[in-house]
C-alpha positions in Angstrom: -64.0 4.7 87.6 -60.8 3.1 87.2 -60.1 2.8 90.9 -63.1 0.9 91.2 -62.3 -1.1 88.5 -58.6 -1.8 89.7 -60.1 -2.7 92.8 -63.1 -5.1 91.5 -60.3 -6.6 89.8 -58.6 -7.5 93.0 -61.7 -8.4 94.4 -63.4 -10.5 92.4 -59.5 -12.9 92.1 -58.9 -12.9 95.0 -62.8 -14.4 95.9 -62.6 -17.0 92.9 -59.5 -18.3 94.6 -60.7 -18.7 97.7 -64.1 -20.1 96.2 -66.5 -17.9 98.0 -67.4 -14.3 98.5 -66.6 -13.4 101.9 -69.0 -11.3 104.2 -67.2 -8.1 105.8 -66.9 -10.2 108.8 -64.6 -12.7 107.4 -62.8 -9.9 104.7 -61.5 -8.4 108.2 -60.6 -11.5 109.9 -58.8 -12.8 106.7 -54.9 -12.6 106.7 -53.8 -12.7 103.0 -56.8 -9.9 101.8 -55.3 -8.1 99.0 -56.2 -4.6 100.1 -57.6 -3.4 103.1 -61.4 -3.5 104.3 -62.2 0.1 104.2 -60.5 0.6 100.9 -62.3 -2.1 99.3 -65.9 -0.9 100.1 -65.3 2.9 100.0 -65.6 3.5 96.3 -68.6 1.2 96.3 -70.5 2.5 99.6 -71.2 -0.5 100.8 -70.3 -4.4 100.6 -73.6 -5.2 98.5 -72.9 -2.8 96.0 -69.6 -4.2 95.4 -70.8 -7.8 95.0 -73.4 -6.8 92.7 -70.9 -4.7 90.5 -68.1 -8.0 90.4 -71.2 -10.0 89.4 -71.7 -7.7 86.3 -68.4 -6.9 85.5 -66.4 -9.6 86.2 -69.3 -13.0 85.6 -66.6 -15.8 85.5 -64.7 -15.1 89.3 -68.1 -14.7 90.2 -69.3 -17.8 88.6 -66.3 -19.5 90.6 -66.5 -17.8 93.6 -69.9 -19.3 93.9 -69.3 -22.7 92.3 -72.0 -21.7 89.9 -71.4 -23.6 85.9 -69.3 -20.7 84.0 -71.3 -19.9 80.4 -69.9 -17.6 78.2 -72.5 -14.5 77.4 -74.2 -14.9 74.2 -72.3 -12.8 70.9 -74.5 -9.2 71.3 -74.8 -9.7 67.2 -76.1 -12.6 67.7 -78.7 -11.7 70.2 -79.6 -8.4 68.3 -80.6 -10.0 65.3 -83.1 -12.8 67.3 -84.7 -9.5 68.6 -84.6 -8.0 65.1 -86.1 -11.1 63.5 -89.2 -11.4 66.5 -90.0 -7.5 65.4 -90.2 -7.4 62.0 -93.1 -10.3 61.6 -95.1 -10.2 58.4 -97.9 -8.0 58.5 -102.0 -9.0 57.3 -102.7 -7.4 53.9 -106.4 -5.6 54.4 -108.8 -6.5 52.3 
């Protein structure tokens, strides 16, 4: 896991500077790639896979990569207790 995560890392700078994700077509043909093709997609098994796990782990070089607005995830706390709160809704006393 922590090659993969060295190498999302990489991945996921190097497309928020150029301001897109790349297909594997224009990875190859691109001069200043920060590691090579095959060693990028081999922990991953394929290009998809890859894009979908920079998406996840790494939202803001994804959010630039593909000039999408950058929001900051919401506080889990925060988030857990809205779900709490909806739950625990007062309950009808039988008559």
């Amino acid at each position: 896991m922590a090659v993969k995560k060295v190498v999302l890392g990489q991945l996921a700078d190097y497309f928020a500077k150029k301001g897109q994700i790349m297909s594997p077509t224009e990875y190859k043909a691109a001069d200043d790639a920060p590691i090579r093709f095959i060693i990028a997609k081999r922990p991953f098994g394929s290009w998809a896979r890859m894009q979908q796990m920079i998406e996840v782990n790494f939202p803001k070089q994804w959010a630039v990569a593909n000039k999408l607005p950058i929001s900051e995830p919401a506080p889990k706390a925060a988030a857990a207790a809205v779900k709490a709160k909806a739950k625990t809704a007062p309950k009808k006393a039988k008559k």
